[in-house]
C-alpha positions in Angstrom: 99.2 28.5 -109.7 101.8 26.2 -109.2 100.5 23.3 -106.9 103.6 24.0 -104.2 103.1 27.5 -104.9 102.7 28.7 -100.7 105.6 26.8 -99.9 107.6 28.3 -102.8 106.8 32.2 -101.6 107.9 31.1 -98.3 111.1 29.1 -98.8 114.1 31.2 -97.7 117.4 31.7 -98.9 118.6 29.0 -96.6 116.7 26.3 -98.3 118.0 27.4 -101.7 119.7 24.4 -103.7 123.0 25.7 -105.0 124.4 23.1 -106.0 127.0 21.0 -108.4 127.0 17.6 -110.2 129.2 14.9 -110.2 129.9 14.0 -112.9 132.1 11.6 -114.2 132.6 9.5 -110.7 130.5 6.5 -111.3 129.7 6.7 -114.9 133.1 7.4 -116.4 133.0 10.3 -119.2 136.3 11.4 -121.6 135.6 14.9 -121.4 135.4 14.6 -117.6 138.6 12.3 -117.0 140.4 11.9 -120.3 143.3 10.0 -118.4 141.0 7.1 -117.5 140.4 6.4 -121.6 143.8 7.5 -122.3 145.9 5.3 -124.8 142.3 3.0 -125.7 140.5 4.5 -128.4 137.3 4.1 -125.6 134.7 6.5 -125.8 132.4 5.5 -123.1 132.6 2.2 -120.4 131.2 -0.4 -122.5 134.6 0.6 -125.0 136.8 1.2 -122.4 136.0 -2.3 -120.7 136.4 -4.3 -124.4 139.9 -2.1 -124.8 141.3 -3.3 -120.9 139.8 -6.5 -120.4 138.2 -7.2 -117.5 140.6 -7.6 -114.9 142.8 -4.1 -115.7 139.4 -2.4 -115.9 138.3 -3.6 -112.6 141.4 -2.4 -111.0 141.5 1.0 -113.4 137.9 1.9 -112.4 138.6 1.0 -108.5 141.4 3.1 -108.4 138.9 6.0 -110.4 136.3 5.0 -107.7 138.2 5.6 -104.9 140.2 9.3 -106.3 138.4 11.1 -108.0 136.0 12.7 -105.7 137.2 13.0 -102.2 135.9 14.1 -98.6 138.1 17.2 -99.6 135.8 17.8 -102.3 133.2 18.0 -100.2 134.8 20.6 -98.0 136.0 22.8 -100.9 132.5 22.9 -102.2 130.9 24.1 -98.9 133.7 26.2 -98.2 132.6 28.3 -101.1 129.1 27.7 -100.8 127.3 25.3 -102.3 125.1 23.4 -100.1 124.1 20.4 -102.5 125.4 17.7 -104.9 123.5 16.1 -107.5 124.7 12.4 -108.0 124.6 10.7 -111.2 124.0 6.7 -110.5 123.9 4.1 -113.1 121.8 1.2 -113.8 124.2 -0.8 -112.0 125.0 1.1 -108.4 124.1 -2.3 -106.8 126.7 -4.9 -109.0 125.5 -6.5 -112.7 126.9 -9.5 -114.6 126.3 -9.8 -118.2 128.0 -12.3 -120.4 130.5 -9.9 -122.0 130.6 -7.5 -119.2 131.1 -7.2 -115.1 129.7 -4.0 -113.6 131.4 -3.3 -110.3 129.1 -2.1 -107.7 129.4 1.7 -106.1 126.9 2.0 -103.5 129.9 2.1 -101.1 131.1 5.1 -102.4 127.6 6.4 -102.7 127.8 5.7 -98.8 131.0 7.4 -98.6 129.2 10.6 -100.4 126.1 10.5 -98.0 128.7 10.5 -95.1 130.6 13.6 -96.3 127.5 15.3 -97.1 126.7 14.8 -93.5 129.9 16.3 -92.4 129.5 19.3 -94.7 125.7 20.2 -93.9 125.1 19.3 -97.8 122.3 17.5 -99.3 122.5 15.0 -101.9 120.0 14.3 -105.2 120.2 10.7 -106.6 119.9 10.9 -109.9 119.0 7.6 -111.9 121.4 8.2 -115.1 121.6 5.5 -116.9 119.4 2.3 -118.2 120.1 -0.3 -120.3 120.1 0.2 -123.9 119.9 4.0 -123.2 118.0 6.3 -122.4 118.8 9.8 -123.8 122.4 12.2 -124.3 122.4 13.1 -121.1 126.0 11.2 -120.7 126.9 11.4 -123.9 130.3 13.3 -125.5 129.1 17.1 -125.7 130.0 16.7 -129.4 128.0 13.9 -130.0 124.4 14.4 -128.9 123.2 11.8 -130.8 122.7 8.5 -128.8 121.2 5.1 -128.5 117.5 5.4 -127.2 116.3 1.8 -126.8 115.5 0.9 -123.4 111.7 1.5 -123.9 112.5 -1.4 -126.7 114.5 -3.5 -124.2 112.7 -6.7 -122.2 114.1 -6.1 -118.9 115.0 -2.4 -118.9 112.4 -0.9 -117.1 112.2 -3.8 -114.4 116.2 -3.0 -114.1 115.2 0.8 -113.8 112.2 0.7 -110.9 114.6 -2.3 -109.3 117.4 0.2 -108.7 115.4 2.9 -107.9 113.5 1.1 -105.1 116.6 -0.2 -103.9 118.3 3.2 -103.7 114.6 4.5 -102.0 115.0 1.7 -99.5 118.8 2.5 -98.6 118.6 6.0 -98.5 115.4 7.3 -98.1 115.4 7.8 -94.0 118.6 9.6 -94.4 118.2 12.8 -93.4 120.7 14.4 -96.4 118.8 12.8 -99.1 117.3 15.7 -100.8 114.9 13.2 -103.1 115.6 10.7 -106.0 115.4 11.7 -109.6 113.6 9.2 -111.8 115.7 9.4 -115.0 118.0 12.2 -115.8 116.9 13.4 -119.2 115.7 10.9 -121.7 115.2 11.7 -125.0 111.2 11.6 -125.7 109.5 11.1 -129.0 107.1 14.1 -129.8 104.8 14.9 -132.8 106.1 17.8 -135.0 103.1 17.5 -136.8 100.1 15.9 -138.3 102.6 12.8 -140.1 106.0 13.2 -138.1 106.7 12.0 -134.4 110.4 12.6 -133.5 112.5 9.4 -132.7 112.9 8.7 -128.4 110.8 7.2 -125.8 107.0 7.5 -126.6 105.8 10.1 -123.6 103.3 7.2 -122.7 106.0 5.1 -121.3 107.6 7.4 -119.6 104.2 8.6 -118.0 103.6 5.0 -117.0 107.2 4.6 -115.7 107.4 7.7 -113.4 103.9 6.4 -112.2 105.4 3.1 -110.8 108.3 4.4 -110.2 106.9 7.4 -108.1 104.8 5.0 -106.0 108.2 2.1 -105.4 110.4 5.5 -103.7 107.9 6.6 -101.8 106.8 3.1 -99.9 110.3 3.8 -98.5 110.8 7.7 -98.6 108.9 10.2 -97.0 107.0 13.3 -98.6 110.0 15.8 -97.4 112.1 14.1 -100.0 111.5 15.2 -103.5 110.6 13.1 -106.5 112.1 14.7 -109.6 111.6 14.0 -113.3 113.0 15.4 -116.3 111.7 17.9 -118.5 113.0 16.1 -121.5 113.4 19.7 -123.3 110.0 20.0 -123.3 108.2 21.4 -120.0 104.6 22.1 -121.6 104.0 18.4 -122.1 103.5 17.6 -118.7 100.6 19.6 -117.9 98.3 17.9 -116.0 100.5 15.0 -115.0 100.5 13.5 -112.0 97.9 16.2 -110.6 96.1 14.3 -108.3 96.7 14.8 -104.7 98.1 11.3 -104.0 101.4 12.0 -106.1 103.4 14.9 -103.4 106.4 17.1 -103.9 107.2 15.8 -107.0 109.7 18.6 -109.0 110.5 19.1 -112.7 114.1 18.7 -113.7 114.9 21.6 -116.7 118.6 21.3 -118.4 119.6 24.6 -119.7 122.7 24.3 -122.0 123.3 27.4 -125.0 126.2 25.8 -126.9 124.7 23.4 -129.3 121.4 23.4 -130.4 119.5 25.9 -132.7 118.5 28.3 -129.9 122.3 28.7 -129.5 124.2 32.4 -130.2 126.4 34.3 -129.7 126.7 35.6 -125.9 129.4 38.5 -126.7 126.2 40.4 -128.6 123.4 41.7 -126.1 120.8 40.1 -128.0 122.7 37.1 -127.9 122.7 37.0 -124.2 119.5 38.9 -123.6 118.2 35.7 -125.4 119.6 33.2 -123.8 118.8 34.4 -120.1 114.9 35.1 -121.8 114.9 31.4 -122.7 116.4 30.3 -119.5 113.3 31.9 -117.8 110.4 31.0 -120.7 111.3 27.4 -119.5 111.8 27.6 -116.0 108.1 29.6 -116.4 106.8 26.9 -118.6 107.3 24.2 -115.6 105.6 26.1 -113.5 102.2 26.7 -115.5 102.6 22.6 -116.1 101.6 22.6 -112.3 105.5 21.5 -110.8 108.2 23.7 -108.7 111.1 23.2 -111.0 114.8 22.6 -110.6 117.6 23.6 -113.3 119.5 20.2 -112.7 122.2 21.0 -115.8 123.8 24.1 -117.2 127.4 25.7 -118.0 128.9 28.3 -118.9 129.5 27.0 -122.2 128.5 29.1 -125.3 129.0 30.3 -128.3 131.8 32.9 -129.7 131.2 33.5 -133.0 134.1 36.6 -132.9 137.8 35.2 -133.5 139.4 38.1 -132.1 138.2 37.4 -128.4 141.1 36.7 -126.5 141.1 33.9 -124.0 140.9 36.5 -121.0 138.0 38.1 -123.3 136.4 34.7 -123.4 136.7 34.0 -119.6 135.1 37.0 -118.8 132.3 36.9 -120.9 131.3 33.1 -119.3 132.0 34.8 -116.3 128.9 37.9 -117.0 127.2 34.6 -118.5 127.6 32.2 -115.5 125.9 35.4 -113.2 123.4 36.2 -115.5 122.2 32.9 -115.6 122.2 32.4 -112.0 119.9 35.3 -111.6 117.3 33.9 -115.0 116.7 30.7 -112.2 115.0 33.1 -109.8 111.9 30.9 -109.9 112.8 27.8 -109.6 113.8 25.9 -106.1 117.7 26.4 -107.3 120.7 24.4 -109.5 123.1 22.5 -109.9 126.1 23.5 -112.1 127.6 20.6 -114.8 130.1 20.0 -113.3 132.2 20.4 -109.7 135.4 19.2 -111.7 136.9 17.8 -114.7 141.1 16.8 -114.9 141.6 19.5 -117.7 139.3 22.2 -115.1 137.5 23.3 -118.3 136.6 27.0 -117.4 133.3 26.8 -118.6 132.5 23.3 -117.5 134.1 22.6 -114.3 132.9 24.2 -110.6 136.1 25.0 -109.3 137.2 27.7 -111.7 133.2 28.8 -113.1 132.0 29.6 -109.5 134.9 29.3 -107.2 136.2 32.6 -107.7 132.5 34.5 -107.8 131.3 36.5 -104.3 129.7 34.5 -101.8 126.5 36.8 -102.1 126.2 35.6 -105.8 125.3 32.7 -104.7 123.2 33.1 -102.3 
């Protein structure tokens, strides 16, 4: 029995997360905002602020800062129902200076967010994305998952990590929109295959040790109605019997469900294409629950895979479309989602809110 499980039956449709992220604001992506790496041959911030310098990144990434999500954002997405955001933070919310880099702070715009959340009756999920040295694919290209992982290796990374996540705890954690604080969002963790194999990533021991400490820094300053969340990392059954004991409360398991690139991945215009993918959707959403946690489903799209040629783009739209409602309905157990993402400049149909869920009926959501 899930450890939460009386408060799960009882939780109403009210309390429901339906929710997006937002992604791309503070940690810059291409596929989000191409025109922000236009014309560098950038791939990520690090490349973009080597191809600008310094001082025409600064103003670049103000001017990104200050456009690209808006109070109007925030009414267009409760206008058609969402009642959430999940908000991707980096490393450096609070300012950094290295010695080849200058990371600008964002916590007043993180403000700003917190205000319009108020406005708009939405709640807001802090989500720690990035460390230094890295930390998983999580904000990587989609066609690149392969990333750095080294912050485990790194001599200040996880001081860097609980230090922002304390700070964040401290400065938001009386606010009454603060829905909770994820830990991490979904680093990449080493597992055994077998007997003489151990997959590359952060040994599960460190993060077990991390979202110990970290868990006990959020909550000297947050109380027990705001969730602690931390990610699956793909692999749900490995955190059975983790933080069991009574002292560690409403603490929530983070499950990315994506169907476009990995070897679970076919072909959604076949029924056993899609009957699989909504079965998997709900094996791992189950699987968090027998580890003892209520679960959220903090990533997933509408992206996926067409294998038939002849499937016209108006075909194609309306087969993410009997996708994007299926799915909703494989999350029936778990405390509710967040779609990837509320917008992107090119308002990729399968990636992006405002074309994947705006046009859906109200009662869909709910």
């Amino acid at each position: 029995m899930n450890r939460d499980g009386k408060a799960e039956r009882t939780r109403g449709a009210a309390d429901r997360i339906r929710g997006v992220n937002l992604s791309g604001w503070f940690i810059p992506e291409p596929w989000v905002t191409p025109s922000l790496f236009a014309a560098t041959g950038a791939s990520n911030e690090a490349e973009l602020q080597v191809a600008l310098g310094a001082a025409a990144y600064s103003d670049r990434i103000r001017q990104h800062y200050e456009t690209f999500i808006t109070e109007d954002d925030f009414r267009r997405m409760s206008a058609i129902g969402l009642n959430a955001v999940r908000l991707p933070v980096p490393w450096y919310t609070f300012g950094a200076q290295q010695e080849s880099e200058v990371h600008i702070p964002v916590v007043d715009y993180v403000d700003r967010a917190f205000e319009w959340a108020r406005k708009y009756d939405m709640r807001v999920l802090l989500d720690l994305a990035t460390v230094p040295g890295g930390q998983g694919d999580s904000n990587d290209s989609r066609s690149t998952p392969e990333s750095t992982v080294d912050w485990h290796s790194s001599t200040n990374g996880r001081h860097i990590a609980l230090n922002v996540l304390e700070r964040l705890a401290a400065r938001y954690g009386t606010n009454p929109n603060l829905m909770g604080i994820e830990l991490l969002d979904s680093p990449i963790m080493s597992v055994r295959k077998n007997l003489m194999t151990v997959t590359e990533g952060i040994p599960s021991h460190y993060l077990r040790n991390f979202y110990r400490d970290a868990y006990g820094l959020v909550r000297m300053h947050m109380g027990e109605d705001k969730m602690v969340v931390f990610s699956a990392s793909g692999h749900p059954k490995a955190w059975k019997r983790f933080m069991s004991s009574s002292r560690y409360r409403n603490v929530c398991m983070d499950v990315h469900l994506y169907h476009y690139r990995d070897e679970m991945a076919l072909d959604i215009t076949t029924p056993h294409g899609l009957s699989a993918a909504l079965a998997r959707n709900r094996r791992l959403i189950h699987e968090a629950r027998q580890a003892g946690f209520p679960v959220i489903v903090g990533e997933w799209s509408g992206a996926a895979v067409f294998t038939n040629v002849s499937i016209t783009p108006e075909g194609r739209s309306a087969y993410e479309r009997v996708f994007i409602s299926n799915q909703m309905a494989s999350f029936a157990e778990a405390r509710g989602w967040f779609f990837q993402t509320w917008k992107t400049e090119k308002r990729i149909a399968a990636w992006d809110a405002r074309a994947a869920l705006g046009t859906l009926e109200r009662a869909m959501l709910d």
